[in-house]
N, C-alpha and C positions, 0 to 999 in steps of 0.2 A: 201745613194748614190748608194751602189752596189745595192739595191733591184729593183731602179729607171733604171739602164744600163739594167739589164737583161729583168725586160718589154719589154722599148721600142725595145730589140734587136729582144727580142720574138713574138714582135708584127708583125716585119720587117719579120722575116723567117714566121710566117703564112701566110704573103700577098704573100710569096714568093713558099707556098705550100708543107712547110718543115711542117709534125705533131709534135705536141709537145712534146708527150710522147721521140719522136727523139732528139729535139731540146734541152729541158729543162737540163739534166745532162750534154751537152758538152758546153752550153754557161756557165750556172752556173763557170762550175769547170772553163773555160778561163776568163771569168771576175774578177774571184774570188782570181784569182793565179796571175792576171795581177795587180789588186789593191794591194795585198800583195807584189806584186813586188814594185808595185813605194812605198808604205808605209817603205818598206824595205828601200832604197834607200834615203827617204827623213829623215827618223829618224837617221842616221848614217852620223857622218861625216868623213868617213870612203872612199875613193875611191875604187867602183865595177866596175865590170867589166862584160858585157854579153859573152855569147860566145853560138856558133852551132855547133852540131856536125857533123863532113863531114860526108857523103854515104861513107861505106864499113869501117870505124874503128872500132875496139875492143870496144862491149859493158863494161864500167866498172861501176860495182856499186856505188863507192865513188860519181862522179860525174853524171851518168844515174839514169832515171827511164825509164822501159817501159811504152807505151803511155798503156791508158785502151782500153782492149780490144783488144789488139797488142796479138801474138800468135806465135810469130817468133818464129824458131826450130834451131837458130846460137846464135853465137855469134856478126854478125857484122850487123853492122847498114845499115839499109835503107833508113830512112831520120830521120830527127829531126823534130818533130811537136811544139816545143815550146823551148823557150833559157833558157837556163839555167845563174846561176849569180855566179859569186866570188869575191873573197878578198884575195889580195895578204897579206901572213901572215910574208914573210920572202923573201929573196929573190929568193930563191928555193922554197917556200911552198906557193900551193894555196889553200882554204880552199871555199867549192862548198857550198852557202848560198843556192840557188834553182838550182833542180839536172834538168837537160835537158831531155827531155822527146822527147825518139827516139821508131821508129818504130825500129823492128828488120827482117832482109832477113829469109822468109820458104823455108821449103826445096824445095818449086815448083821453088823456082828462081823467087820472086816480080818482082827483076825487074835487068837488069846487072849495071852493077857496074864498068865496063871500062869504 
């Protein structure tokens, strides 16, 4: 199933004049982390929960990754490129099954944040 998404996606960005060599590592990893997502999802009967993280919050490792390729020189987010998932464990305790993957602000100033 995943091998067949990524084709056809890959077929759609050539006609769209994206190179492959471009194309191939960021669809792979987003088709790949999206199936693992709902796989996640449908095997647990478990209620999760998505969540984004705003522009300008505290990078924190437990629930962040930086995006590949991200170079930020802070601590605070710039955007979120993909959602992240949890599981409420307790009524205080959340526990981050897929970490949310945020660009992070350089020091040139991305972009403001008011």
């Amino acid at each position: 199933m995943v091998p067949n998404l990524i084709s056809d996606v890959l077929k759609l960005l050539t006609l769209l004049g994206t190179p492959e060599t471009t194309s191939i590592p960021v669809v792979s990893k987003i088709i790949t982390a999206s199936v693992k997502l709902a796989l996640n999802l449908s095997n647990e009967n478990e209620i999760y929960r998505g969540y984004i993280v705003a522009p300008g919050r505290e990078f924190l490792y437990e629930n962040m990754v930086m995006a590949r390729d991200s170079h930020g020189n802070t601590n605070i987010v710039l955007m979120c490129t993909f959602p992240g998932l949890y599981k409420r464990i307790d009524t205080k305790k959340l526990l981050a099954l897929e970490k949310a993957e945020v660009v992070l602000v350089g020091v040139s100033g991305d972009a403001s944040l008011s």
